[in-house]
C-alpha positions, 0 to 999 in steps of 0.5 A: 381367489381374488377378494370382491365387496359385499353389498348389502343392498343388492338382491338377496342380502340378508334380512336386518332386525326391524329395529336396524341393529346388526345381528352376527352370528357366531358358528364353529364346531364344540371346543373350538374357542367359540364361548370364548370370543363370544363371552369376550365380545359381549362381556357376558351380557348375553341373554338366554332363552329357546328358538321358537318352537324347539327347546334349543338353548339360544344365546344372544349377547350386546357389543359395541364396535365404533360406537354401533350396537351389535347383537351377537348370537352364540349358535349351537357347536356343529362339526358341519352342515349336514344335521344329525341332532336337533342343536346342529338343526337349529344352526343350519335352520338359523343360516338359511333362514328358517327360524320364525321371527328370526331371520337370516344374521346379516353376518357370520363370524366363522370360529375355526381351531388353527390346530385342526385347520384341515378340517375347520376349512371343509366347514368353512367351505359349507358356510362361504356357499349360504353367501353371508358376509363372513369373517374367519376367527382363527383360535388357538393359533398360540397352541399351534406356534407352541407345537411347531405348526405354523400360519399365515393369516394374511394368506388365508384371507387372500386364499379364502378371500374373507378376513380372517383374525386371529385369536387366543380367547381364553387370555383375551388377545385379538377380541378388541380386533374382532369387535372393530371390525363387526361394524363394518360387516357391509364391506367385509370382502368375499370370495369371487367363486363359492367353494365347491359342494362335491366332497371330493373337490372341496377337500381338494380345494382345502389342501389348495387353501392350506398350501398358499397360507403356509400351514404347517399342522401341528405335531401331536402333544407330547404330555398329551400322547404320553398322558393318553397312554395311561388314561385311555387304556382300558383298564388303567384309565378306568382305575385313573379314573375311579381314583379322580371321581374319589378324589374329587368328592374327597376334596369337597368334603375337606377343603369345604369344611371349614369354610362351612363351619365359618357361615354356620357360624355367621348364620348363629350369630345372626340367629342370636341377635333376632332373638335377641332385638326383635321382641314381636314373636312373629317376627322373630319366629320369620325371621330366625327360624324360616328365613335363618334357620330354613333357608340359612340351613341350606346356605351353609352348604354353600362353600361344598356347591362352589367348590363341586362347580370349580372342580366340574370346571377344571376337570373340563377346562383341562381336558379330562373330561373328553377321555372319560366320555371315551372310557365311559363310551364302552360302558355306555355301549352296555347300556344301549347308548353311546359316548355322547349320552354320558356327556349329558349324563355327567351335565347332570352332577350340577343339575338334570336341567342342563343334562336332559337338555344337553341330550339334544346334541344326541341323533337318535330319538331313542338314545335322547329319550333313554338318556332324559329318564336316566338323567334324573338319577344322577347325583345333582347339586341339590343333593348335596346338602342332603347328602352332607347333613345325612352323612353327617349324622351317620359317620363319625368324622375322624373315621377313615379308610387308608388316607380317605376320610369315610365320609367323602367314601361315602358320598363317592358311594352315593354318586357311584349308586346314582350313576350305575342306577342310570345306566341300568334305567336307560338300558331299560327304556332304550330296550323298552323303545327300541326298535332297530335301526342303524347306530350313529358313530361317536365322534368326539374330538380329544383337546390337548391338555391345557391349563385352563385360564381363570377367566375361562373356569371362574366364569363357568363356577360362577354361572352354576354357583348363582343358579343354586343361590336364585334357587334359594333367594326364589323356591327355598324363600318360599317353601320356607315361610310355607313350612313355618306357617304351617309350622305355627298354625293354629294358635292355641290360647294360654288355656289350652296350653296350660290344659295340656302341661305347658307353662306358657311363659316357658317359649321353648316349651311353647314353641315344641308343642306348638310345632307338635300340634301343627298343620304340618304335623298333622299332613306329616302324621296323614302320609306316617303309613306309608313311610313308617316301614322307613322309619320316618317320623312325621317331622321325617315325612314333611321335609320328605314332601316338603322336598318335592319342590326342591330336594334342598328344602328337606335341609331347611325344613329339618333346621326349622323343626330343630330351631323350634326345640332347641334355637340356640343348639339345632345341631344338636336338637336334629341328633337328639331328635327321638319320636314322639308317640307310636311303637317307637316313642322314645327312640332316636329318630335318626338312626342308622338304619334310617339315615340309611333309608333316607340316603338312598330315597333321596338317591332315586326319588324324583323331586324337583318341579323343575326338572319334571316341567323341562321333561315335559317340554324336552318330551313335547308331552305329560306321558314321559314326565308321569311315567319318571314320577312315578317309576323314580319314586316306586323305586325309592321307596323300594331301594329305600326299604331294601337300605333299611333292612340290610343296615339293621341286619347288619346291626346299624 
């Protein structure tokens, strides 16, 4: 295996972008510290957008190596050659060439995980046959020395006959290493003979490779294996796991309180020195009640939406989230689907974006469809805030169960409701689409516990974090000013007012009869007969519309109307909020039964312009789309009907 040189101007070398700058790609299997040197060699520059014509995610960042510009491109994580689901399609699609407008990378960076070296070779060995110029990245070869395994890099090199560097990414050791040597991809060596294809020798030819580089395999993790005792057990494992899920919500209300109350606070202040320093009514009324009071009323949440994402990234960075898809893998099974699909499913806590799209990593049509339906179930960041200022209004929050507080028990409740509820719909809809076939295995490969590295968890907090906050910067800025136009309009002269009883210079009056007499109440008051058997009121019914663009804006639609009747109290105003004129004139808005309604509406109903556009393009058609509109919001209304009846017979 003695090494060769590889030159780039002889037959068949790889195509280079037009503009002459590198492309390398980098290739590995899920888990195998591939993020992690890419995010360290681009410094997160990277930009994201789709391959041409499939909705695969494509990731493409900027690295400098001895002062040449390089493209580095993140593939899609593939345990092999031989695709079984649309991510490991394009990855084989990018190597051989096939995806428009691409071409072939001129080199590959081969990411292989020193603690499962036996089987990171066989891939290596499919890679070495496409005749790319490639470079081994060995990862987690600390993890290997710290369980007694061993090996010699410079002897897997000699043995594989490419280089090969070592690399422990999450602390950033080995990256400065990597980059030096992109721009010298032309002369990296390469083999003499390609590994063989035949299954049987190419394992053969691994055991030849690990046996001339020293390898030792690492033994197995003692916390790991005596960890997995209790987590994987069927039964304790399930009660573990109950018990985290509690936990976690628990924390978010908790921990999160104070900081919440700190930029309620600061939104107050800023409120008060509008009203206080800009005399044009107009403007004031911009910018304290749509931009401070709407998009302000969402931002208060803030502190729950961070702190949700880095307990997302801890529980995933530490190796717990692998365990729970294989307990939920025979839950799954009930419903049709397999481990794999609770995977895009849990992607869903943060958004049903990244978890519809992660269904491209399942091999069966069936199973991506099923899952894409249920996915919008699944309790999004976006509910949150909702969830927050509905929980809010219906628990008192010195009420407790044991050492629970009720309020985060009920949040578990509504995330529990949200996740049976998917289950049940995509057992539906695989049932609906099923039509035989032979199942594809589950394989997912179990990490060793790690204490995950702050610039591993901070990153991906970060990233979900900002998305929340471009979405109230972009759709809640807009839907916000929206309402309060239509909040404001029409006019009425002084006349009107004082022929309805309003003392024109008294503005909170002015401003609540405004409001009454507004579009928006109008539109509101249009749709009454069909949310009335929910106890909704117009000003209900508007942030329940207003919503469809983002479940966020109910919160700022509702912070709009209670600055309008009380701008130095909202809080209070939303509690004290009773109707105005029907058979109801005079109760409380918000009532148990209610917010009862109103939880669990937000709990089925499909509203996010957003995740309907991704449906469309994922499904490649409006039939899936249409079909998810409307079933997610007859069951809505249904769900919702049900949650009022049963809370009012309960005397709620």
């Amino acid at each position: 295996m003695s090494p060769g040189c590889h030159d780039t101007a002889g037959a068949g070398a790889p195509r280079a972008p037009r503009d002459g700058t590198p492309r390398i790609a980098l290739v590995g299997a899920p888990n195998s510290g591939k993020t992690s040197l890419f995010n360290g060699l681009t410094g997160l520059r990277a930009k994201t957008g789709n391959y041409p014509g499939v909705t695969v995610s494509r990731f493409v960042g900027t690295c400098h190596s001895a002062g040449r510009r390089c493209l580095v491109e993140d593939l899609p994580g593939t345990y092999g050659l031989e695709p079984v689901s649309p991510d490991e399609q394009v990855a084989v699609d990018v190597l051989d060439g096939r995806v428009e407008g691409a071409g072939r990378p001129d080199a590959l960076l081969v990411v292989a995980d020193a603690t499962t070296l036996r089987r990171s070779l066989g891939f290596v060995a499919q890679v070495l046959a496409r005749g790319l110029p490639v470079c081994v990245v060995v990862t987690f070869t600390d993890e290997l020395a710290r369980r007694q395994g061993s090996l010699d890099a410079d002897a897997l090199a000699q043995a594989l006959g490419v280089p090969v560097l070592p690399v422990i990414g999450h602390r950033g050791q080995g990256v400065a290493q990597v980059r030096e040597r992109l721009a010298g991809y032309g002369s990296w060596p390469v083999p003499a003979l390609a590994p063989p294809a035949e299954p049987g020798e190419r394992d053969a030819w691994v055991e030849s490779v690990l046996a001339f580089a020293g390898y030792r395999p690492p033994e197995r993790h003692r916390v790991t294996r005596r960890v997995d005792a209790v987590l994987l057990h069927p039964v304790w494992g399930t009660v573990v796991f109950l018990a985290v899920m509690a936990l976690f919500f628990q924390t978010v209300f908790t921990l999160a309180a104070p900081l919440q109350n700190g930029v309620e606070a600061l939104f107050s202040q800023l409120s008060g020195l509008v009203a206080a320093h800009v005399d044009n009514p107009w403007l004031a009324g911009l910018l304290g009640d749509a931009l401070i009071g709407g998009v302000g009323g969402v931002l208060v949440f803030v502190p729950q939406i961070v702190l949700l994402f880095l307990l997302l990234a801890l529980l995933e960075g530490v190796g717990y989230m692998s365990r729970a898809a294989f307990l939920m893998d025979r839950v799954m099974a009930r419903a049709g689907l397999e481990g794999r699909a609770f995977v895009a499913l849990l992607s869903s806590f943060a958004c049903a974006i990244p978890g519809i799209m992660a269904t491209r990593t399942l091999p069966s049509a069936r199973d991506r469809l099923a899952t894409m339906m249920a996915a919008p179930l699944m309790t999004c960041s976006a509910r949150l805030p909702v969830y927050v200022l509905l929980i809010g209004l219906l628990v008192d929050p010195s009420a407790g169960v044991g050492p629970f507080g009720a309020q985060g028990l009920v949040m578990f409740g509504l995330y529990l409701l949200g996740a049976v509820s998917a289950l049940a719909a995509a057992w539906v809809f695989k049932k609906l689409g099923d039509r035989g076939g032979e199942p594809v295995p589950f394989f997912m490969e179990m990490p060793p516990y790690r204490l995950p590295a702050p610039r591993a968890v901070l990153p991906a907090m970060w990233t979900s974090a900002r998305s929340f906050l471009r979405k109230c910067s972009t759709v809640i800025v807009g839907t916000s000013v929206l309402l309060w136009l239509l909040l404001n309009l029409p006019l009425h002269p002084a006349a009107e007012l004082r022929a309805a009883g309003v003392d024109p210079a008294a503005s909170r009056s002015v401003s609540a009869y405004t409001v009454d007499h507004s579009y928006a109440a109008d539109l509101g008051r249009a749709v009454e007969p069909v949310f009335a058997p929910l106890g909704f009121d117009w000003r209900v019914n508007v942030g329940v519309l207003s919503a469809q663009s983002a479940r966020e804006t109910f919160v700022a639609t509702l912070g709009q109307v209670a600055a309008a009747e009380d701008p130095e109290q909202p809080a209070r105003a939303l509690r004290a909020m009773t109707h105005a004129d029907g058979p109801h004139a005079g109760e409380r808005v918000f009532t148990a039964p209610t917010v009862a309604a109103l939880l669990v509406w937000f709990v089925y109903a499909l509203q996010c312009t957003a995740t309907v556009a991704v449906l469309r393009r994922e499904t490649g058609t409006w039939r899936w789309p249409a079909t998810a509109l409307a079933y997610l919001t007859v069951l809505a209304w249904l769900m919702a009907y049900l949650a009022r009846t049963v809370t009012a017979a309960l005397g709620g």
